[in-house]
Each structure stands twice: as structure tokens, then as C-alpha cells.
C-alpha positions as CSV (number, residue, x, y, z in Angstrom):
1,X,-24.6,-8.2,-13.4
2,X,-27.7,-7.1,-11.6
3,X,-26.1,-9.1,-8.1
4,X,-22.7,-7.3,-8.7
5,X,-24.5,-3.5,-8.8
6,X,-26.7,-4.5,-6.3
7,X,-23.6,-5.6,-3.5
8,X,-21.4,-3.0,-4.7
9,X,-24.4,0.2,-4.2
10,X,-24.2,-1.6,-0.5
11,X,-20.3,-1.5,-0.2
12,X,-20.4,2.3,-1.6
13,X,-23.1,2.6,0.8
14,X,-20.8,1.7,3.8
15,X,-18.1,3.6,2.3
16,X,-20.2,6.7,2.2
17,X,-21.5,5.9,5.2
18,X,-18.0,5.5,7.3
19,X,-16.8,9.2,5.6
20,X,-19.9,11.0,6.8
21,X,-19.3,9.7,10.0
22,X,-23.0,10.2,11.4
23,X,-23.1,6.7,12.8
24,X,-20.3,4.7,14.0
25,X,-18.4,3.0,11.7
26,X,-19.2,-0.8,13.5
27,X,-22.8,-0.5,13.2
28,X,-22.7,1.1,9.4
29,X,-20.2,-2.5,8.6
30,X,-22.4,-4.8,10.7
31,X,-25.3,-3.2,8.9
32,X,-24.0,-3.4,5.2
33,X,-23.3,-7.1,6.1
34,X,-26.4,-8.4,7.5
35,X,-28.0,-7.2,4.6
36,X,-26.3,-8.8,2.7
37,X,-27.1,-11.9,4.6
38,X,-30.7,-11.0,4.7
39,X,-31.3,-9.9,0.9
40,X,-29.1,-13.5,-0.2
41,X,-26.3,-12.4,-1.5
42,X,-24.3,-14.4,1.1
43,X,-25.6,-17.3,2.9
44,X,-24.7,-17.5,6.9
45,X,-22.6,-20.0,6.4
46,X,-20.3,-18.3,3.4
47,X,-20.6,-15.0,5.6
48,X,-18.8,-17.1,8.5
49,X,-16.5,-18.6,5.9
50,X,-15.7,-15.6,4.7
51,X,-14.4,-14.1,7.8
52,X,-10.6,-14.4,8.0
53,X,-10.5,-15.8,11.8
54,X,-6.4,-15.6,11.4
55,X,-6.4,-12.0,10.8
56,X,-9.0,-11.9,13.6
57,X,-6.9,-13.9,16.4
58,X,-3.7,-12.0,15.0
59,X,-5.4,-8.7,16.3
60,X,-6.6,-9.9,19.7
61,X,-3.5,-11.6,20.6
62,X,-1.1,-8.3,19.8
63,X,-4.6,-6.3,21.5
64,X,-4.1,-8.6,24.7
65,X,-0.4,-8.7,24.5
66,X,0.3,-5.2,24.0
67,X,-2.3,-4.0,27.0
68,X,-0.3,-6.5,29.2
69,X,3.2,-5.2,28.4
70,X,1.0,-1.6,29.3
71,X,0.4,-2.6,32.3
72,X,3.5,-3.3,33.6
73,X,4.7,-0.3,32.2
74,X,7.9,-1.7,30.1
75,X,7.0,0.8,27.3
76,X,6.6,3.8,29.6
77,X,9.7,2.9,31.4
78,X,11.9,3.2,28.1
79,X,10.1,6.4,27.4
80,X,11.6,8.1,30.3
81,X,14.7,6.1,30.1
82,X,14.9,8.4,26.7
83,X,13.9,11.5,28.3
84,X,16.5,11.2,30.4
85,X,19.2,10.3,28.1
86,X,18.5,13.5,25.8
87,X,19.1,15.9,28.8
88,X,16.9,17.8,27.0
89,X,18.8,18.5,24.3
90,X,15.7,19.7,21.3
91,X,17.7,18.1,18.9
92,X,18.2,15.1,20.8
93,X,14.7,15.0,22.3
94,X,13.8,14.9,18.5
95,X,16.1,12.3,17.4
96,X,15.3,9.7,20.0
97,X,11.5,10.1,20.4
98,X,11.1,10.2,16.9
99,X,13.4,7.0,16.2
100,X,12.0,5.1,19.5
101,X,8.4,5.7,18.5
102,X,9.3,4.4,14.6
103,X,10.6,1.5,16.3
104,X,7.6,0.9,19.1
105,X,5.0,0.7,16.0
106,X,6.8,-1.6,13.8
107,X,6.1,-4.0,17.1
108,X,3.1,-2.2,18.4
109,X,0.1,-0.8,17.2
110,X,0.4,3.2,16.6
111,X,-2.4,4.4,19.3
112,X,-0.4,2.6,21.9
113,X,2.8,3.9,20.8
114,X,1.5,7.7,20.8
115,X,-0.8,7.0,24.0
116,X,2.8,6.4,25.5
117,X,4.9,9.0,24.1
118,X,3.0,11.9,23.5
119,X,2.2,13.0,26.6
120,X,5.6,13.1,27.5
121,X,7.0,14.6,24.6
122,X,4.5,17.5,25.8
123,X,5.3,17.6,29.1
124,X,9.4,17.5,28.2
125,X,8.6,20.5,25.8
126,X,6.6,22.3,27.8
127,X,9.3,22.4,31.1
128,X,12.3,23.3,29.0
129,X,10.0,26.0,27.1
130,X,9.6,24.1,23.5
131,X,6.8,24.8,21.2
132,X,5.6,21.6,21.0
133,X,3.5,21.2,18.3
134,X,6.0,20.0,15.7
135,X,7.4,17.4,18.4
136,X,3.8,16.2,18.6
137,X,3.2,16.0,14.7
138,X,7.0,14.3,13.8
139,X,5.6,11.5,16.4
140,X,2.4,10.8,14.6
141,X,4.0,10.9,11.2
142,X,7.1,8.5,12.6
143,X,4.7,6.1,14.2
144,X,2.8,5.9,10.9
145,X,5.7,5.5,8.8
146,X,7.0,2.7,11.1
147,X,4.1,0.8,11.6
148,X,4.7,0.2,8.1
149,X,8.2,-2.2,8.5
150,X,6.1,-5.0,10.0
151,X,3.5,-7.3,9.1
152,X,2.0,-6.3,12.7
153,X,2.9,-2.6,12.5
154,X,-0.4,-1.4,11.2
155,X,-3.8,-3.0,10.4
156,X,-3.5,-2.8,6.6
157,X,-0.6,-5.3,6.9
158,X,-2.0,-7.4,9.3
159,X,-4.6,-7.8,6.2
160,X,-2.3,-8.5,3.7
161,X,0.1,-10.4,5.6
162,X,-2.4,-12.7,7.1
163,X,-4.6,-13.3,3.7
164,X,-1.5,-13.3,1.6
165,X,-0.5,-16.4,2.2
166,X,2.3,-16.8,0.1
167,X,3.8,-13.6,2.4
168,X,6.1,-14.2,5.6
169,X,6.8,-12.3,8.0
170,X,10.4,-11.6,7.6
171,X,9.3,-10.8,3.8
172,X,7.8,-7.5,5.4
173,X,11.0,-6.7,7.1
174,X,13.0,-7.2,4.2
175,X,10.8,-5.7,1.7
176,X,9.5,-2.6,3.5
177,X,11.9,-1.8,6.3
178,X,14.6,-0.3,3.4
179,X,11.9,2.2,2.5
180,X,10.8,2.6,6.2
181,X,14.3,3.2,6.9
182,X,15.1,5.5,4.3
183,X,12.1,7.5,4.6
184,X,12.7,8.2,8.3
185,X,16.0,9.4,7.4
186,X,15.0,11.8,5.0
187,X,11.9,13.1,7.0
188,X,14.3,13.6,9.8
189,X,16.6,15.6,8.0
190,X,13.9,17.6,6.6
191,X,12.0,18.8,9.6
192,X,15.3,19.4,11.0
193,X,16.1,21.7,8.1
194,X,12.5,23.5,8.0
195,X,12.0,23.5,11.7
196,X,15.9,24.4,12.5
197,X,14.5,27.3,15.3
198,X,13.1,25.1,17.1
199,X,14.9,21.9,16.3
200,X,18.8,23.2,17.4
201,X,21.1,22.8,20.2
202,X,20.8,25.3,23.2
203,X,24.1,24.2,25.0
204,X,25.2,27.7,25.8
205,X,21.6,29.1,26.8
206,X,22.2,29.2,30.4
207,X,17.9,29.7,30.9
208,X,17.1,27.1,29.1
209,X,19.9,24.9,30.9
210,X,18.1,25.7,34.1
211,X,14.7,24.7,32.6
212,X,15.7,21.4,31.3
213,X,17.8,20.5,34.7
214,X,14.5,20.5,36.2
215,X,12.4,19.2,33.8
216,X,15.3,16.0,33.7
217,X,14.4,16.1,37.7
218,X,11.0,15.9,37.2
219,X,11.5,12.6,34.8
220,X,13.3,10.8,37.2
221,X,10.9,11.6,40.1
222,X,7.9,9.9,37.5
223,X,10.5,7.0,36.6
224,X,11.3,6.6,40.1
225,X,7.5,6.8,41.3
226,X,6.8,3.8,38.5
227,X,8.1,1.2,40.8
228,X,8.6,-1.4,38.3
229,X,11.1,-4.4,39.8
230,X,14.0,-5.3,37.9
231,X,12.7,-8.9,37.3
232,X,9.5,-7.8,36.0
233,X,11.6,-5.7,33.2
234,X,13.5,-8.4,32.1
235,X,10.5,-10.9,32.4
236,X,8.6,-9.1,30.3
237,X,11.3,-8.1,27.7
238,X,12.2,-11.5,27.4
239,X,8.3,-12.9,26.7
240,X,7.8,-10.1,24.2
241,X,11.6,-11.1,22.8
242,X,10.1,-14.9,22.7
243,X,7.0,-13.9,21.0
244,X,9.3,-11.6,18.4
245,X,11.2,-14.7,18.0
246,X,8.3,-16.8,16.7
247,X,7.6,-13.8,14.3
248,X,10.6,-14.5,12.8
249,X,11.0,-18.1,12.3
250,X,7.7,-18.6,10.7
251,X,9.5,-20.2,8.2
252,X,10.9,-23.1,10.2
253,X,8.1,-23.3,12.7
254,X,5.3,-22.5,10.7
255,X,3.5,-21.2,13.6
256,X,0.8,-18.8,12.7
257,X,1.3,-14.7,13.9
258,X,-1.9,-15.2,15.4
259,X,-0.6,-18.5,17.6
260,X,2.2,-16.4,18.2
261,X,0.7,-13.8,19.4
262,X,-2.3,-15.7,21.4
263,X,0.6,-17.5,23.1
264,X,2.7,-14.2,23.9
265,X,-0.6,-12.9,25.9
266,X,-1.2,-16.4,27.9
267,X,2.2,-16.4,28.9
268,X,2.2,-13.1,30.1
269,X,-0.7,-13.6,31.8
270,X,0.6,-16.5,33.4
271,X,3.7,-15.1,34.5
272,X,2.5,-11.8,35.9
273,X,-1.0,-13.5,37.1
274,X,-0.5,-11.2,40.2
275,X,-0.2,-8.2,38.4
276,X,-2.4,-8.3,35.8
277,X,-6.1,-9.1,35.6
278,X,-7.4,-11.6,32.7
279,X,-11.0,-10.1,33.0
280,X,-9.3,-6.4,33.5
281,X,-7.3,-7.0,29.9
282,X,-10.2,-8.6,27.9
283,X,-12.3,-5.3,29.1
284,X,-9.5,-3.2,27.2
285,X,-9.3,-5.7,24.2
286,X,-10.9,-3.1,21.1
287,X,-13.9,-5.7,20.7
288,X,-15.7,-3.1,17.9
289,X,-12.5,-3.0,15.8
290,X,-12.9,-7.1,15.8
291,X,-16.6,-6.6,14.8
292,X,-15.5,-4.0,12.2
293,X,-13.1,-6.7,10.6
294,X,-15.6,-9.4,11.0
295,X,-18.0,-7.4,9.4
296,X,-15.9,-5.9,6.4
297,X,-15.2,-9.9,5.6
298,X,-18.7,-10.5,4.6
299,X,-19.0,-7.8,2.8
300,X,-15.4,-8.7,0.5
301,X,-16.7,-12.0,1.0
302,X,-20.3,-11.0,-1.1
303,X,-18.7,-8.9,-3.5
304,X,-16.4,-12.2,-3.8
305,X,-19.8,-14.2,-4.6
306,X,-21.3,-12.6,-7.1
307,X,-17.8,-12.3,-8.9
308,X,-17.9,-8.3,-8.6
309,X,-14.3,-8.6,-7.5
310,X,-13.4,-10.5,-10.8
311,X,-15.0,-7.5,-12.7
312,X,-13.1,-5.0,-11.2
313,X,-9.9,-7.3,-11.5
314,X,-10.8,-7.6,-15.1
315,X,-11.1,-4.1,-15.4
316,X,-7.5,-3.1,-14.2
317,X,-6.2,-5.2,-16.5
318,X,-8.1,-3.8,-19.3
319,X,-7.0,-0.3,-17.8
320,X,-3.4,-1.3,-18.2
321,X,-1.1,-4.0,-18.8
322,X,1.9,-2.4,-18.0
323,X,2.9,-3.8,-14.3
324,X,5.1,-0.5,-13.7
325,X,1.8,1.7,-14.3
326,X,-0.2,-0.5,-12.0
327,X,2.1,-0.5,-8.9
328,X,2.3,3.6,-8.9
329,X,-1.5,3.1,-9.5
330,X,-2.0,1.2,-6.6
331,X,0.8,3.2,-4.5
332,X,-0.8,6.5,-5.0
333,X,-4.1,5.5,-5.1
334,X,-4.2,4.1,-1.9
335,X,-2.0,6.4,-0.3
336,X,-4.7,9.5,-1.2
337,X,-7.6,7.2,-0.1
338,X,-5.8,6.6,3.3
339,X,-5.3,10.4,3.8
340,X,-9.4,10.8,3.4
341,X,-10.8,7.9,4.8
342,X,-10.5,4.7,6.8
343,X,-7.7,2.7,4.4
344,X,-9.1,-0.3,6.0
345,X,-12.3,-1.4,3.7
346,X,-10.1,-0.4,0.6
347,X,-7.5,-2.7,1.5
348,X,-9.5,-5.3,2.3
349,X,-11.1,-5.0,-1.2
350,X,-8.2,-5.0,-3.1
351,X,-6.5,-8.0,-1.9
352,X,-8.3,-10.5,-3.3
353,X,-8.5,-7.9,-6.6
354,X,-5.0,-7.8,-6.7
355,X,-4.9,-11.9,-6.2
356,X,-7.4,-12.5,-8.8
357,X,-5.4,-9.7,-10.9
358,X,-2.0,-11.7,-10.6
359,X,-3.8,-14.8,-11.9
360,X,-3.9,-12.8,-15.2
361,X,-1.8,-12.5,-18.0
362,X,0.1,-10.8,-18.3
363,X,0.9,-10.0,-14.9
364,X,0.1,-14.0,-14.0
365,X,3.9,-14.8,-15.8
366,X,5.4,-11.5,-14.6
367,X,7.9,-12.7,-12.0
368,X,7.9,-9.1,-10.9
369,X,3.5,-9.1,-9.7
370,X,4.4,-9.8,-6.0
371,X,5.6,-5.9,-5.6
372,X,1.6,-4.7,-6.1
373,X,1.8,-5.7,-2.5
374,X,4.5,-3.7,-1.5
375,X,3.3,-0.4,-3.1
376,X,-0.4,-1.4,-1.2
377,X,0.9,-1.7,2.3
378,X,3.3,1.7,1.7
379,X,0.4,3.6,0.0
380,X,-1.9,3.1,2.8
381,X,0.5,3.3,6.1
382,X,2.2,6.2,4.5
383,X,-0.9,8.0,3.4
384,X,-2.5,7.6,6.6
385,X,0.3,11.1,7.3
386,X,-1.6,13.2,5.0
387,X,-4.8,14.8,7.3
388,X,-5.7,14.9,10.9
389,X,-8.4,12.1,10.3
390,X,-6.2,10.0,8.3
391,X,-5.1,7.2,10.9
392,X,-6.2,6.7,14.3
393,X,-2.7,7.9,15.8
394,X,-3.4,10.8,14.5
395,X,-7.0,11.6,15.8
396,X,-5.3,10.3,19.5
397,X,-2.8,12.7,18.9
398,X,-4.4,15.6,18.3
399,X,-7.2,14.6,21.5
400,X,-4.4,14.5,23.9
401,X,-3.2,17.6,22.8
402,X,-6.3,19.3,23.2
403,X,-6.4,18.2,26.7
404,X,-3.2,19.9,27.4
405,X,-4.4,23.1,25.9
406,X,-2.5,22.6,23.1
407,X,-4.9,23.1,19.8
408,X,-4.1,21.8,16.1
409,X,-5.9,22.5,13.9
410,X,-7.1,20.6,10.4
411,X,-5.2,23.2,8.2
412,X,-2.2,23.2,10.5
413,X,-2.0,19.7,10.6
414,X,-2.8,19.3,6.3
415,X,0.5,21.9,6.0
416,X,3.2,20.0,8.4
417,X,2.1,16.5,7.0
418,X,1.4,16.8,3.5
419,X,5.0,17.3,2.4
420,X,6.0,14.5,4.6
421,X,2.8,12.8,2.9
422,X,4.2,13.6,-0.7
423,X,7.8,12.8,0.3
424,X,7.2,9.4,1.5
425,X,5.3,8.1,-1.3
426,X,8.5,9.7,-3.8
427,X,10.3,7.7,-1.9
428,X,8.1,5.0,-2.0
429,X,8.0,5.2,-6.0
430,X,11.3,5.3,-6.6
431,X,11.8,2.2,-4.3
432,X,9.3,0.3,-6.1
433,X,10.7,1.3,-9.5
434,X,14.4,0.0,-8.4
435,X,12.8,-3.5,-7.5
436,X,10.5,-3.5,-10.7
437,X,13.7,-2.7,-12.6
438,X,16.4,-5.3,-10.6
């Protein structure tokens, strides 16, 4: 009892740590784990054993695969096919950039997908005389809500889908895309309704017509200036199609995500070898977000040791026994903890809770104990919508629209996002209830 209070005064520690955010957030995980090591809570080699390497490769492959399919500027290049297609309709430029960002994080990871779109969303705004704040917001909370379709949309279900092993990866599209889906629907129609002066058509506004003919000129000119050869379009669509592909045959190949993904990034390398630069790419790859993961492993991997993990296990059960109770548990607690703080060391904590948990009766015989992963993936991505801080899309966000003189604020943020926040997680309650009741 006296090892379990010890390791988990270091994980609160850490946590405390990460939410004052005096020091970075690498070095407070790196520290909490090396003492660990030091004080023998966890020997080296159980600290290295404890480190999911899968998850790890999973995140450098997609980091090294993405920042390729960067560099040759496929992503930007659909962006400003979409610019152009909307003519600059507000409605339109709404509709698209908010369905083609939900679509580039179920596939990419959210700070690329707003790195790509946001600026132009502001400049698009901007020519054809938009406010465009709420433009800005609707992408962060789209590219949050569909990073949650995927296992590689966001990094919670990168954890899960990787240390779940009993998970595939066309379980996540078949589980969460229906909520994803839905909740994108009803989010759109929603800031349509309560932002309808600036969301609306302007066909007859003969101005604004004039704006948005030159901003659409402007579009083309930075389309045109991208220079980007047919054959390096479809070359690159096709390796990142191949690589989707092996995604979604896991269960006849069997091929690791991480293989999968390792493999996409060679290959691209391979084929574009004059284009792109190995050394250039591994200087982008996010090497502290590794050491963060590696880190936070040791320290689930400690708590794991001294069976504080069992404890807490034990101590849901004890809490309730009711599986209905636990899932909106788990749903809403996660999704409030993601809207304060880094979701990531609470997920990572709770998976192996939640698999010790479902070796318990009576969840253990409950055919039904496999949703408790479903309403812990939707509670964090979603909940990462509620504040400013609350996913790193959203702290990009906000930075590059600062540069462009355009200031949001931490209240103004809060009072667009947390009705989103709130609506998404109804949503996400009901849908686990109908699958808890099927």
C-alpha cells in the first residue's frame, strides 16, 4: 500500500505538474519516470518493457508520412481546389472546409490539418469581407470531432487502438464514425442557425460579388504558383490510398498500423527521393511527443507494478456495478478532463484500468464491456472542443490567428465551443446508450 501511494503522489505530481505548465511537459514525464527508475519502483528493464514500441512506431510512421505528403503539397493543393469550388459562397466556404477538415483528421493528425486550412480559411474570409473568427473556431472543433472516426485520428486512439489488442481498425470506423458523423451534422446545422448573419448566401450582393471574384483570382494565382506535376498528385494519392488500404485489411493481413505506416513513409521516400529530404523529414518528426509517450509508459507501467492500477480498477467496481453508469462515467469524465488538461496521461491510465476492470464480474460476463472503450475515445477527442488549451489544434489555431491580427480570446473561445462541447457528448450518450441497449 505504501508502493501504490508512493507511485501515484509521483503520477499526481506529473499531472500537477503538466497543468501548471512551468516546465515543459517532456521533461516533467521524463522526470516522474526516472524517478521511478531510480527510487525502484520499476527496474530498467520493466521500464523498457513497459513502453508500447507499437504505439510508438504507429506515431513516427503517420509523423514521417504525413510531413512527406506536406511536402509535396497534396493536402494544400485540395485546400485550394475547395476554395475554389465554393466561389466564395459563406455558406459554401463553411460547408466544405468544415467537412474537408473532418475528413483530413480522421486520416491526419489535427495540427496538420489546421496548419493547412486555417490560414486559408482566413485569408478567403478576409478578401470577401467575412468575420472570420467563427470560420476559424468551426475548423478546430470539426478537426477534433473527426479525428475521432479513426484509430489514427487523434492520439488517444492511437492509445487505445494500439494497446487494445482485441480492437481493429475498421472497428473504429464502424463504431465511432456513426457518432462522428452525426455529430458533424448537427454541429453544422447549429452554427448555421446561431451564426446565420454571417453564415448565409450573398448571391445578390453585387460588393461582395466583386470581393469574392478577386479573392477566387487570388486562389488560383497561389494554386497555380504551387507547381505541383500531375504525376506527383496521383503518385502520392495512390501511396497514401496503399497505405489506407493496409489500414483496412488488418484483418486479413494482420499487418501492424505501425508497419503500415513505417512502410507508407519509406515508400514515399523512395518514390519522391528527389523531392524530399530523409534527414530534412526526420528533423520535422515531433521527437519530444515520442519521449512524452515513452515516458508516460513507465510511469502506467509503475503504477502497473505495484498493482495501484488493480486498486483503482477495484475501486470502480465497488463504485458501481451497473455497466450503463460506468460508460457515462467514463464518457463525461474524460471528456471534462480533456477540456482542462492534456487527455493524454488520463487515457493512458485508464486503459489498462478499464482492461483489468472488464476482467471483473460483473462486467467480465457482460457481452456489452467493450463499449467503455467507445465512450473513452469520444470523451476525450470530443472534449478536447471545450477550451482554448484543450487540444493542440486548438492552441495552433488560435497562434496563427494571432499572427494575422486576429485575437481570440479564452472566454470567447469557452462561449463558441462549450455548447458544441456539451452537444457532442449528448450525442455521444445517447449513442452509447442505443448500443448498451441493442
Amino acid at each position: 500500500m505504501n508502493d501504490q501511494l508512493s507511485v501515484l503522489l509521483v503520477f499526481v505530481a506529473v499531472f500537477a505538474g503538466i497543468i501548471s505548465e512551468k516546465l515543459d511537459k517532456v521533461l516533467i514525464v521524463l522526470f516522474g519516470a526516472l524517478l521511478l527508475i531510480f527510487t525502484g519502483f520499476i527496474d530498467f528493464h520493466a521500464a523498457i518493457h513497459a513502453i508500447d514500441f507499437n504505439t510508438i512506431c504507429l506515431l513516427l510512421g503517420m509523423m514521417l508520412l504525413v510531413e512527406a505528403l506536406r511536402e509535396v503539397k497534396i493536402f494544400e493543393w485540395i485546400a485550394l481546389e475547395i476554395g475554389i469550388f465554393t466561389k466564395g459562397d459563406p455558406v459554401k466556404v463553411f460547408l466544405l472546409f468544415g467537412l474537408a477538415t473532418a475528413i483530413f483528421s480522421a486520416f491526419l493528425d489535427n495540427v496538420t490539418t489546421v496548419l493547412i486550412m486555417v490560414p486559408l480559411i482566413i485569408s478567403l474570409a478576409n478578401s470577401i469581407g467575412l468575420e472570420p473568427k467563427i470560420f476559424i473556431l468551426s475548423l478546430v472543433f470539426f478537426s477534433n470531432i473527426g479525428g475521432a472516426a479513426t484509430l489514427i485520428g487523434d492520439p488517444p486512439n492511437i492509445l487505445i487502438g494500439t494497446q487494445v489488442k482485441s480492437l481493429k481498425f475498421m472497428d473504429f470506423i464502424y463504431f465511432l464514425t456513426p457518432p462522428v458523423v452525426v455529430t458533424c451534422t448537427i454541429i453544422f446545422w447549429y452554427l448555421r442557425k446561431t451564426k446565420s448573419k454571417i453564415i448565409k448566401s450573398r448571391n445578390k450582393d453585387f460588393p461582395w460579388l466583386f470581393l469574392s471574384s478577386l479573392a477566387l483570382e487570388q486562389i488560383k494565382r497561389e494554386k497555380a504558383n504551387l507547381e505541383i506535376p500531375k504525376s506527383v498528385l496521383i503518385k502520392a494519392s495512390l501511396i497514401f490510398g496503399l497505405v489506407l488500404l493496409g489500414f483496412f485489411s488488418h484483418a486479413i493481413t494482420h499487418l501492424e498500423p505501425a508497419i503500415v505506416a513505417l512502410a507508407g513513409a519509406v515508400l514515399m521516400l523512395i518514390v519522391f527521393h528527389r523531392r524530399l529530404n530523409l534527414h530534412h523529414l526526420i528533423t520535422h518528426v515531433e521527437w519530444p511527443t515520442l519521449l512524452f509517450f515513452a515516458g508516460l509508459f513507465i510511469i502506467v507501467g509503475a503504477m502497473e507494478e505495484v498493482g495501484l492500477l488493480e486498486t483503482i480498477s477495484h475501486g470502480l467496481v465497488n463504485l458501481t456495478d451497473n455497466l450503463w453508469v460506468l460508460l457515462m462515467i467514463i464518457l463525461w469524465a474524460s471528456a471534462i478532463l480533456s477540456g482542462l488538461v492534456d487527455n493524454i496521461p488520463f487515457v493512458a491510465v485508464m486503459i489498462p484500468v478499464l482492461k483489468e476492470l472488464i476482467k471483473q464480474e460483473p462486467f467480465a460476463s457482460d457481452s456489452k464491456s467493450y463499449l467503455l472503450w467507445w465512450a473513452l475515445a469520444l470523451g476525450a477527442c470530443f472534449g478536447g472542443n471545450a477550451t482554448m488549451i484543450g487540444a493542440s489544434a486548438n492552441v495552433v489555431s488560435v497562434a496563427i490567428a494571432r499572427s494575422r491580427g486576429i485575437i481570440i480570446g479564452f472566454k470567447e473561445f469557452a462561449k463558441e465551443a462549450l455548447p458544441v462541447t456539451v452537444i457532442s457528448i449528448l450525442i455521444s450518450s445517447i449513442y452509447i446508450s442505443i448500443l448498451y441497449l441493442w
